[in-house]
C-alpha positions in Angstrom: 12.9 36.6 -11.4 16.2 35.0 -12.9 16.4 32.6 -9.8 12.5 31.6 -10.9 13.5 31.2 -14.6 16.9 29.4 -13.4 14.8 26.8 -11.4 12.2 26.1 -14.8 15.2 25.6 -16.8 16.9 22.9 -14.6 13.6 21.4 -14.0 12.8 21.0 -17.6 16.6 19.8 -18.1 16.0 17.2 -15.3 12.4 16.0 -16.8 14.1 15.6 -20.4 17.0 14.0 -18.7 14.7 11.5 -17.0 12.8 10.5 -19.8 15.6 9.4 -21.9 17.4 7.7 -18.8 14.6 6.0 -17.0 13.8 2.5 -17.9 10.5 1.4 -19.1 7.4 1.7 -16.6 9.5 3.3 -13.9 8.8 6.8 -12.7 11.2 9.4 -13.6 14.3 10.3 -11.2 13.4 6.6 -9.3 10.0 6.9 -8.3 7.2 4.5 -8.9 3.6 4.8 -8.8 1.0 2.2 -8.1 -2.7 3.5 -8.7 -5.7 1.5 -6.9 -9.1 2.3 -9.3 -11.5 0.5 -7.2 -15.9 0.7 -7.1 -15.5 2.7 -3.8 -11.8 3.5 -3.0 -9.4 5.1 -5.2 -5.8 4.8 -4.0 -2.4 5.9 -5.0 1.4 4.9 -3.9 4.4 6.8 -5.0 7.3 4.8 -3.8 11.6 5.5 -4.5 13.5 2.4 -5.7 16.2 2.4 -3.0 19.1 -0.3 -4.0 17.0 -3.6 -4.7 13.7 -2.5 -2.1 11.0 0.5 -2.0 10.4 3.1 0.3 6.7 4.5 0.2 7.2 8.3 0.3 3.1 9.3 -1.1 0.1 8.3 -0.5 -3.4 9.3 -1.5 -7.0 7.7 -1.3 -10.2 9.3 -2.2 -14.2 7.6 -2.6 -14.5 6.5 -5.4 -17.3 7.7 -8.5 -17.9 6.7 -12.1 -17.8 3.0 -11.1 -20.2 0.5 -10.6 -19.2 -3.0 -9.7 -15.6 -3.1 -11.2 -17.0 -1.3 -14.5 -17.1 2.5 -15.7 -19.9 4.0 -16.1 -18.9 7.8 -15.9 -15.5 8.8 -17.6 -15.8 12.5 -16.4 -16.5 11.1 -12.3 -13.9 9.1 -12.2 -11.1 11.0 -14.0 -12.0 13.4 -11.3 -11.8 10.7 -8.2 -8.2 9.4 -9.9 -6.8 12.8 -10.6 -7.2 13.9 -6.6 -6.0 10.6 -5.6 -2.6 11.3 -7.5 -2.5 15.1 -6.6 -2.7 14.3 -2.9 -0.2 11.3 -3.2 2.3 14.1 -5.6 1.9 16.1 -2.6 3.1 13.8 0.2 5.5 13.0 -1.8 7.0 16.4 -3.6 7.2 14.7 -6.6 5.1 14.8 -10.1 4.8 11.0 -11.6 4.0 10.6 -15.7 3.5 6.8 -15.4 1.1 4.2 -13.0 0.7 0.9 -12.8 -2.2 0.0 -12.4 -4.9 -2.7 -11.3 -7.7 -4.9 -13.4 -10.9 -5.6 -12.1 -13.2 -4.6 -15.3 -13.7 -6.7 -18.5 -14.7 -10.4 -16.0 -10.6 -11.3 -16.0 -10.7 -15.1 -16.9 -8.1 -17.8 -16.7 -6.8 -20.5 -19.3 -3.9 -22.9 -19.6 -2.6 -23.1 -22.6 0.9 -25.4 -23.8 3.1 -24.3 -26.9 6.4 -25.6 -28.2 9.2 -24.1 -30.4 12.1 -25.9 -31.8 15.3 -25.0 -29.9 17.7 -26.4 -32.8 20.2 -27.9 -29.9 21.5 -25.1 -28.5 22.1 -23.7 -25.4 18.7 -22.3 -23.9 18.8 -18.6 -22.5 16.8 -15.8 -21.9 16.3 -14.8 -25.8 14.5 -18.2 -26.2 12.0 -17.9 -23.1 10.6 -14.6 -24.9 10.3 -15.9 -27.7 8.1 -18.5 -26.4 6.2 -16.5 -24.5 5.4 -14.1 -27.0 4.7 -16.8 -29.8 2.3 -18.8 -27.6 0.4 -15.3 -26.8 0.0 -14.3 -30.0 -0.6 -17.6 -31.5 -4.0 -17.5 -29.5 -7.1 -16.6 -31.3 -8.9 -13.3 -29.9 -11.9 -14.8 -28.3 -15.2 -12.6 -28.3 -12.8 -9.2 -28.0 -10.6 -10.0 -25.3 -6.9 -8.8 -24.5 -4.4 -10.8 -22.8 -3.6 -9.0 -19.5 -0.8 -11.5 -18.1 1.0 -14.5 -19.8 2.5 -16.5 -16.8 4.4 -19.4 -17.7 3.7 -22.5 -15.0 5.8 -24.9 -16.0 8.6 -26.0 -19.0 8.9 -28.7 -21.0 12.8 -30.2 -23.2 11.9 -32.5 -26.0 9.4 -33.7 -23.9 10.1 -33.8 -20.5 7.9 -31.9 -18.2 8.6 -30.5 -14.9 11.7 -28.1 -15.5 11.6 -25.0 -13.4 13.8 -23.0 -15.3 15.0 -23.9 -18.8 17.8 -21.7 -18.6 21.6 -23.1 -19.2 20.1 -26.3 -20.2 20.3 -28.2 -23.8 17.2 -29.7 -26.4 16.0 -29.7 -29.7 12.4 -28.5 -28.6 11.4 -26.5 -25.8 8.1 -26.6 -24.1 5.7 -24.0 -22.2 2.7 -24.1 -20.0 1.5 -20.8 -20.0 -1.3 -19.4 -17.8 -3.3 -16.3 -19.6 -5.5 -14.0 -18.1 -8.2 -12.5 -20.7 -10.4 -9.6 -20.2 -12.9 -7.7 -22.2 -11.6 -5.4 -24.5 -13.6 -2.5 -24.1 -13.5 -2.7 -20.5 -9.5 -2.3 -21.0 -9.6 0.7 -23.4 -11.8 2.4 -21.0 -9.6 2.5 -18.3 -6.4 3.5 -20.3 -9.3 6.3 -21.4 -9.6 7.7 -18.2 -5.8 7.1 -17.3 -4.9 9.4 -20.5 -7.8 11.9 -19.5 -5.5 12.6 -16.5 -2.2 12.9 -18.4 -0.6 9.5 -17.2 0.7 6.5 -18.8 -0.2 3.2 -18.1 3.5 1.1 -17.5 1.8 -2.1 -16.4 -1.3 -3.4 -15.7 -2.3 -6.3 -13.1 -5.4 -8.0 -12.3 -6.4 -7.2 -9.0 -6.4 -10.6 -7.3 -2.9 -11.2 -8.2 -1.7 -7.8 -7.0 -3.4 -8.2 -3.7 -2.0 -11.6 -3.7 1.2 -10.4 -4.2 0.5 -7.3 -1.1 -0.2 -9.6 1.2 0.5 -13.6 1.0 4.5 -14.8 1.7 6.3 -17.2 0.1 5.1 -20.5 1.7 1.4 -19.9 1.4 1.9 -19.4 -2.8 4.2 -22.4 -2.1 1.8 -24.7 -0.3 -1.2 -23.9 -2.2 -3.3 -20.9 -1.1 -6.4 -18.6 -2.2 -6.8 -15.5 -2.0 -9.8 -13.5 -1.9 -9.9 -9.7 -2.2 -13.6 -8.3 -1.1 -13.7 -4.9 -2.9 -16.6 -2.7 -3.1 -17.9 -3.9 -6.2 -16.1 -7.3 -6.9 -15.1 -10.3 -5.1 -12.0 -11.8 -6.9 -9.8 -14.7 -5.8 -6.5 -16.0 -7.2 -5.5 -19.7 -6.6 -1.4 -20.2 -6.1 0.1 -23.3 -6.3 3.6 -24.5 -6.1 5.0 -21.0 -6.1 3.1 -20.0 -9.1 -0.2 -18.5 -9.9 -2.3 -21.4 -11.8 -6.1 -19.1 -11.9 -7.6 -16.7 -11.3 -12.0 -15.3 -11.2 -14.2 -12.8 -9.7 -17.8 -12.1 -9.2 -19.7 -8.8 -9.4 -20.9 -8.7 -5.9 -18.9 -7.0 -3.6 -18.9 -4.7 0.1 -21.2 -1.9 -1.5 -24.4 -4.7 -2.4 -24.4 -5.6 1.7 -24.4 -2.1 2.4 -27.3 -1.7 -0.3 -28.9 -5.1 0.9 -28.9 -3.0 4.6 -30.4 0.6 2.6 -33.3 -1.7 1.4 -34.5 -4.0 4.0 -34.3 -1.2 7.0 -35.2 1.5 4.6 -32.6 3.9 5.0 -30.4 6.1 3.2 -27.4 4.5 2.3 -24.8 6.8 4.3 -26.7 5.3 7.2 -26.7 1.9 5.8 -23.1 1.6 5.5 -22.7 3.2 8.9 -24.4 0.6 10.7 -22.6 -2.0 8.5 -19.5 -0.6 9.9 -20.5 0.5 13.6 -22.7 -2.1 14.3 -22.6 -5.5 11.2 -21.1 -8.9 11.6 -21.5 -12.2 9.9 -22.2 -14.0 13.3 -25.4 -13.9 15.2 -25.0 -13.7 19.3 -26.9 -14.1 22.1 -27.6 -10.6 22.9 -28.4 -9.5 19.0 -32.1 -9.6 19.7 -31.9 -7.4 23.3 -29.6 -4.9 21.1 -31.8 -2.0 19.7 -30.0 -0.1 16.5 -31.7 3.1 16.0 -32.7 3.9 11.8 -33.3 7.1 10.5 -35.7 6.9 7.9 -35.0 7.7 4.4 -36.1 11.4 2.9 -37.0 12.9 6.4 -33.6 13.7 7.3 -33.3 15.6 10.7 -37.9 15.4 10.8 -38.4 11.9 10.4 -38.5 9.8 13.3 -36.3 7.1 13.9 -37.4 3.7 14.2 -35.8 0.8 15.8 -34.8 -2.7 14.6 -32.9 -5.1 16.6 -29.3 -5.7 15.7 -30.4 -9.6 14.8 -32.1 -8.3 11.6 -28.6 -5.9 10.8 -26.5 -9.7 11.3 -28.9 -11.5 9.2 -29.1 -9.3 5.8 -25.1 -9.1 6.2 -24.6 -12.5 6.7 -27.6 -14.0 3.7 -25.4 -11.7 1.6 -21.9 -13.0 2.4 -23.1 -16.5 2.2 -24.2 -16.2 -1.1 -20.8 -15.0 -1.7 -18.8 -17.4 -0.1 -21.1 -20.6 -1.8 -20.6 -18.6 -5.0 -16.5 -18.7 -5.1 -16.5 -22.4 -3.7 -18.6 -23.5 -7.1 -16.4 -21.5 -9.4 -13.5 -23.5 -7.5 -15.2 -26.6 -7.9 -15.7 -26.0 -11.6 -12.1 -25.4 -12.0 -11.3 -28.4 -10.3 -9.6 -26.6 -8.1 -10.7 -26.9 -4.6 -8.6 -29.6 -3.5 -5.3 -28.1 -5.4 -6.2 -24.9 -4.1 -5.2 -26.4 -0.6 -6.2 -26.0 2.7 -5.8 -22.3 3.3 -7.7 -19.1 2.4 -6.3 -15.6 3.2 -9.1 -12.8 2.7 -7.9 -9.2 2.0 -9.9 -6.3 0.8 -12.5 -3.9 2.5 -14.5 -5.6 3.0 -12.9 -8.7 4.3 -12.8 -6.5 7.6 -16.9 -7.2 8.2 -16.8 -8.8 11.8 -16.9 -12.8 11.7 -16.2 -13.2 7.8 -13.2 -15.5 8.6 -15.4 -17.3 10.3 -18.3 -17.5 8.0 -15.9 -18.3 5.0 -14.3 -20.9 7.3 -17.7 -22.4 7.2 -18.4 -22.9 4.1 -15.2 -23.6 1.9 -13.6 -26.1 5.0 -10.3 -24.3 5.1 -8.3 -22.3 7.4 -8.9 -18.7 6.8 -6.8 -15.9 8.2 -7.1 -12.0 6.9 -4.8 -11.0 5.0 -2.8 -7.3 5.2 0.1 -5.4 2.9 3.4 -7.3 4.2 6.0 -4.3 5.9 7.3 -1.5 3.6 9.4 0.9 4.5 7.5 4.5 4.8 4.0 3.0 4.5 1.4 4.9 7.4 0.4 2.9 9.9 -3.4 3.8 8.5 -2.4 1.9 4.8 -1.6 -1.2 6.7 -5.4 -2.4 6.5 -7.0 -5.1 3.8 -8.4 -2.3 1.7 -4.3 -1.3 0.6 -3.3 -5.2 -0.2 -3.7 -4.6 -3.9 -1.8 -0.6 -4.3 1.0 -2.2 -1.7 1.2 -5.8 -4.4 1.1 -3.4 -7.4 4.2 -1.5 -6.2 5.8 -5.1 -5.2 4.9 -6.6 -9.0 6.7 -3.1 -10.4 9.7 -4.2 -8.6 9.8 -7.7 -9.4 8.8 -6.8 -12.8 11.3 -4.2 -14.5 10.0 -5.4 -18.0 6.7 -3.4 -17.4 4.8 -2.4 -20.3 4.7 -5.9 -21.5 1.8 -8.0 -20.5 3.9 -10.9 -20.6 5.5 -12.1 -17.1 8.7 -13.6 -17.5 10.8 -15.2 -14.8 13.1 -12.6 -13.8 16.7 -12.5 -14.8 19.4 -13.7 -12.4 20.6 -10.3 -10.3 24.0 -10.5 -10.9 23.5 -9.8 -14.8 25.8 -6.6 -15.4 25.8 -4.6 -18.6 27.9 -6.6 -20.4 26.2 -9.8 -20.4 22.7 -7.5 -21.3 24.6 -6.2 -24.0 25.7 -9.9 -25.4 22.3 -10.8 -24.7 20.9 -7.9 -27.6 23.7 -9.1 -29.9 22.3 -12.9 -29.9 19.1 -10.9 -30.8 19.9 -8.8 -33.5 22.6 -10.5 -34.8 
């Protein structure tokens, strides 16, 4: 018994050692947590910041429930879902978190550019003067029909003027300019998810919309150079996020995502949808082939399970209601891209990630129809990720532990460019002089 009460004393010691020490967002003792709410997947990363990188040392994933098409619609189902994601990523990993970051893909997340200027008075520009930018151009915005700024990104700077400066930093002006891109969403649609991240005794350090953390999963650095989009197929949303010149310029989704082919299936075979989405997955593509109407799929029929005899449809008809519902889909995304203006910017590659990006022959359909190249896209290497994460479906938990690193400000919506790396403690503590002094 003393060892036992030893052990809870230097455990608590540790915990209230870690809370003071650890920086803001960041798991205690160097751990981070990345937390995946989708319609059908729930998924959880615990990572440990070694030196400058990560080293995945948890993972969880369970179905998802309480969800329907990006948007709660059962607190009480999905706290459950999220809290046995995290206990069986704490597990793997031997570790309890108190903080996630986590993704956005409730509230319709819209995009708008916005430019703002502050006088500058002359003096040498640094890091004190980008925030305050930043945080005067977000708040100067008027709250449009109940929505929260998610991210503020700026896209470009401006000095008495002149437009094109990457980084203002070091350099001299009486008026410095921003270009800021904001993502919105629905305020409701926010509060309910930090809802049912407080039902499960965690904090929210960051959030991120979902297209830009898959985005940030799964593209490299010359695709958000060249001009690329990305499109994450979830379960109950298709989102995309358009990168040009190294910086994210907009983003959009569309309630329609994997689970309304797999319903689409359920309703025109008239079967249950277990069945549905195992045929989707067995036996589905977006391509028709020669043999499709030889191939016989066998249908159990819905409500007679184990009496009812099965009935069979060729595999033509399973190819057709997949592909009608993709189309739709893909003719959907190239008209919000075309009402941005954006399909020539955008430029001449698409990377698909997401579950259901793995649908046989949606490269090729999507190919099709927005005239680009189109490859799939997959969570870039990490150290101590399972082989089995490595799929589309992990893009945006493997970018939300990439944005936490890139991103030690976390807890603030606003995304700054990051400081040089070899700022040591001294110049930090100059830097909070200039501010409060």
């Amino acid at each position: 018994m003393p060892d036992r009460d030893n052990t809870a004393q230097r455990i608590e010691a540790a915990a209230l050692r870690s809370k003071r020490s650890a920086p803001p967002g960041w798991a205690k003792n160097g751990f981070i947590a990345a937390l995946d709410i989708g319609t059908t997947k729930v998924s959880c990363l615990i990572a440990r910041v070694v030196g400058e990188g990560i080293v995945v040392v948890g993972v969880g994933h369970q179905a998802s429930r309480g969800l329907r098409s990006g948007t709660f619609v059962d607190l009480d189902a999905a706290e459950a879902a999220v809290r046995a994601t995290v206990e069986a990523a704490e597990r793997m990993a031997r570790e309890n978190i108190r903080q996630v970051i986590v993704n956005v893909s409730a509230g319709s997340p819209l995009s708008r550019l916005v430019a703002y200027e502050v006088a500058v008075g002359g003096h040498e520009i640094d890091d004190a003067d980008l925030r305050r930018i930043l945080e005067q151009a977000k708040i100067g915005q008027p709250d449009a029909q109940g929505r929260e700024v998610v991210h503020a990104i700026p896209v470009g700077y401006s000095i008495d003027g002149c437009r094109g400066v990457r980084d203002p930093r070091g350099m001299f002006g009486q008026r410095l300019g921003v270009s800021l891109h904001l993502i919105t969403a629905a305020r409701g649609a926010l509060r309910n998810l930090s809802a049912c991240i407080d039902r499960c005794h965690l904090e929210i350090a960051d959030k991120v919309v979902s297209s830009y953390a898959a985005a940030l999963g799964c593209l490299v650095d010359d695709e958000t150079t060249l001009g690329t989009t990305l499109i994450d197929m979830g379960g109950g949303t298709t989102s995309l996020a358009v990168f040009f010149d190294g910086e994210l310029i907009h983003t959009d989704s569309i309630a329609i995502g994997g689970i309304h082919v797999t319903k689409d299936i359920a309703r025109v075979l008239s079967t249950p949808l277990a069945q549905a989405e195992r045929m989707k997955t067995l036996f589905g593509s977006c391509l028709p082939s020669l043999s499709d109407d030889r191939q016989v799929i066998e249908i159990p029929p819905m409500g007679e399970e184990g009496a009812g005899e099965l009935s069979q449809v060729p595999r033509s008809l399973l190819v057709s209601v997949i592909r009608s519902r993709l189309e739709e889909v893909f003719e959907m995304l190239r008209a919000r891209l075309e009402d941005a203006g954006l399909d020539k910017m955008s430029g001449r590659r698409v990377v698909l990630t997401g579950g259901a990006s793995q649908i046989p022959g949606a490269p090729e359909l999507a190919s099709m129809i927005l005239d680009k190249q189109v490859r799939i896209g997959r969570p870039r290497p990490m150290k101590g990720l399972p082989e089995a994460a490595y799929g589309p479906g992990f893009s945006t938990c493997a970018g939300l532990l990439r944005y936490a690193v890139n991103h030690p400000h976390q807890g603030d919506s606003t995304t700054y460019r990051p400081v040089d790396p070899p700022a040591s403690r001294l110049s930090r503590l100059g830097q909070w002089l200039r501010e409060n002094f």
